[in-house]
Structures are given as structure tokens and as C-alpha cells.
C-alpha positions in Angstrom: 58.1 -28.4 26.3 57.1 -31.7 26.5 53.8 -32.9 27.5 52.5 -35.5 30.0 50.4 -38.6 28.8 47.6 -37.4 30.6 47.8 -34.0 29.5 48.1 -35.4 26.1 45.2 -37.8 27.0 42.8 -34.8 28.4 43.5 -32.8 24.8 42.0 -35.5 23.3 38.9 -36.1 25.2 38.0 -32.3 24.4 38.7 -33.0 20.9 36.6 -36.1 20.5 33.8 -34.3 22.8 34.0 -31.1 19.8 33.6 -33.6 17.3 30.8 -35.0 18.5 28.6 -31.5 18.9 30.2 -30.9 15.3 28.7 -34.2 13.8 25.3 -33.4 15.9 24.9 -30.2 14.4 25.5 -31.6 11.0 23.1 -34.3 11.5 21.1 -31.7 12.7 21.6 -29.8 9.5 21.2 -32.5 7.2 17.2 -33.4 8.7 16.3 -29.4 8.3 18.0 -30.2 4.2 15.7 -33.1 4.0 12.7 -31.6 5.7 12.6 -28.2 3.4 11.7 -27.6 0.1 13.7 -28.3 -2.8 13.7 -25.1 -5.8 11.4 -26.4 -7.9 8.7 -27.2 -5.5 9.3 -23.3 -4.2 8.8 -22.1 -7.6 5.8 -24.4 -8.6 4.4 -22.9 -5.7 5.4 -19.4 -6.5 3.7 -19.5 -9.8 0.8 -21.1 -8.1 0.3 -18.2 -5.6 1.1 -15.8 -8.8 -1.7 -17.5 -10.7 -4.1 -16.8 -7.5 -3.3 -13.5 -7.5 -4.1 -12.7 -11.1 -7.6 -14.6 -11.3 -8.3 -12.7 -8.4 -7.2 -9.4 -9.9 -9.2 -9.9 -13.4 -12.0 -10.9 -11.0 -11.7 -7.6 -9.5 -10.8 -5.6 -12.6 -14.3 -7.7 -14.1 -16.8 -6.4 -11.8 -19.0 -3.3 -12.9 -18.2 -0.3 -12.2 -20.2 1.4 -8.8 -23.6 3.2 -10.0 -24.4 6.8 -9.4 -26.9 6.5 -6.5 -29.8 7.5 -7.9 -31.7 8.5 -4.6 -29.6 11.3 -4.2 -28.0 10.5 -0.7 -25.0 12.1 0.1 -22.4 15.3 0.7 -25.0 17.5 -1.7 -22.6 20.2 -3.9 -23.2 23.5 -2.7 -21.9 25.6 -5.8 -24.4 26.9 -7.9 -23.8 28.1 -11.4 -24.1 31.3 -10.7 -21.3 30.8 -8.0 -19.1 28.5 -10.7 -19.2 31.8 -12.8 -18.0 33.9 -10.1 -15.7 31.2 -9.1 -13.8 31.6 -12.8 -13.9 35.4 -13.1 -11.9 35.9 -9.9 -9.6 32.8 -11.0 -9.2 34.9 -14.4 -8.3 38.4 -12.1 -5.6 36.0 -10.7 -6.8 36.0 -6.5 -5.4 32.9 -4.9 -8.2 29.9 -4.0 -8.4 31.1 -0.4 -9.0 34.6 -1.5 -11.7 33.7 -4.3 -13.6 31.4 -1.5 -13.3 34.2 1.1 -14.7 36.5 -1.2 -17.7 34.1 -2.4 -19.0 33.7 1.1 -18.6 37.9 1.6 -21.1 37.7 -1.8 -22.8 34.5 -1.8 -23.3 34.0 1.7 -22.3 30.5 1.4 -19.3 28.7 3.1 -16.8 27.2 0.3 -13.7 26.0 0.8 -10.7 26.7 -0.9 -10.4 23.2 -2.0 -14.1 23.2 -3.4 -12.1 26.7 -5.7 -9.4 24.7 -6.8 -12.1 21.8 -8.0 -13.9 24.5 -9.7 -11.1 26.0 -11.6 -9.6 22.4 -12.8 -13.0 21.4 -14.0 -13.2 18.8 -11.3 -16.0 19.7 -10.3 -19.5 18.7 -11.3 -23.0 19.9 -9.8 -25.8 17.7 -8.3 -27.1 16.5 -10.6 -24.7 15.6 -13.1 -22.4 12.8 -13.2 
């Protein structure tokens, strides 16, 4: 199967024309290499950012701690003593939180939660006017 000169000729115009988008996209490539960043100037500025993030950090860990608010404002606890008492002696008969809080608004008249119990019996919670 022999081939004509111009076929041969056409063959090689499509070649020549690849090579030239190949070489374009490795010029191209070659101006995005020179344009980025080389390793170390990533890590210099890695460390940098790193540094940043640390001073800003101990700046944070630094700072006081908040202050009780000493005016008093907000959620005000609702337990009593009295009601803390209750709260343990039905967590020692073994009734679940949502029964003991039932229960203490059947006695107490008061609305607690069952979350407000389970505060209670962990010791989480503290009344009004402690800390």
C-alpha cells in the first residue's frame, strides 16, 4: 500500500501543526513553573502562617478568665435546697430523671426539667448565689 506524495505531504502538515499546540502548551507550562512558588518559599510561608496562629492562640489562652456577673442578671436557678434534697433521695430510690422532675413539680409546685435532675445528681449544679 503505497502512498501518494501528497498524502504523504498532508500527514505531515498535521504532524507539524500537533507539534506546534504541544510546544505551546509546554511553553505554557514552563511560565505557570516560573510564575509559582518554589518549596521553600511555601514552607517559609507555612511556618509563617503557623507562627500567626500560635501568637494568636497564647493571646487568646492569655486573656482572663470571664467574671461572674455580679449584678445578678440572668437564667436565675430555680432549685432550692430543700428541692436539691428531694432531688437526691428519689435519685437514691432509683426513679429515672423524668420521673424524679415529674414528681418535684406534683410536691414542689415548681417546673424542673429532667435535665436540671440530671445536673443535680452529677453535682453540676450550683444555686444562685454560688459560683
Amino acid at each position: 500500500m503505497k502512498k501518494t506524495p501528497e498524502e504523504l505531504q498532508a500527514a505531515l502538515d498535521r504532524e507539524i501543526e500537533y507539534s506546534k499546540i504541544l510546544n505551546e502548551k509546554i511553553d505554557r507550562l514552563r511560565a505557570q513553573l516560573r510564575n509559582s512558588i518554589s518549596k521553600d518559599e511555601y514552607e517559609r510561608t507555612i511556618a509563617c502562617v503557623q507562627r500567626e496562629y500560635d501568637q494568636r492562640l497564647s493571646e487568646i489562652n492569655l486573656q482572663p478568665p470571664r467574671i461572674y456577673n455580679e449584678r445578678g442578671a440572668g437564667r436565675k436557678k430555680r432549685a432550692t435546697e430543700e428541692v436539691i434534697a428531694g432531688v437526691l433521695a428519689l435519685n437514691q430510690q432509683g426513679l429515672s430523671q423524668a420521673k424524679i422532675a415529674a414528681q418535684l413539680s406534683d410536691e414542689y409546685g415548681i417546673i424542673i426539667g429532667r435535665t436540671t435532675v440530671g445536673e443535680i445528681v452529677r453535682g453540676k449544679y450550683a444555686l444562685s448565689g454560688e459560683k
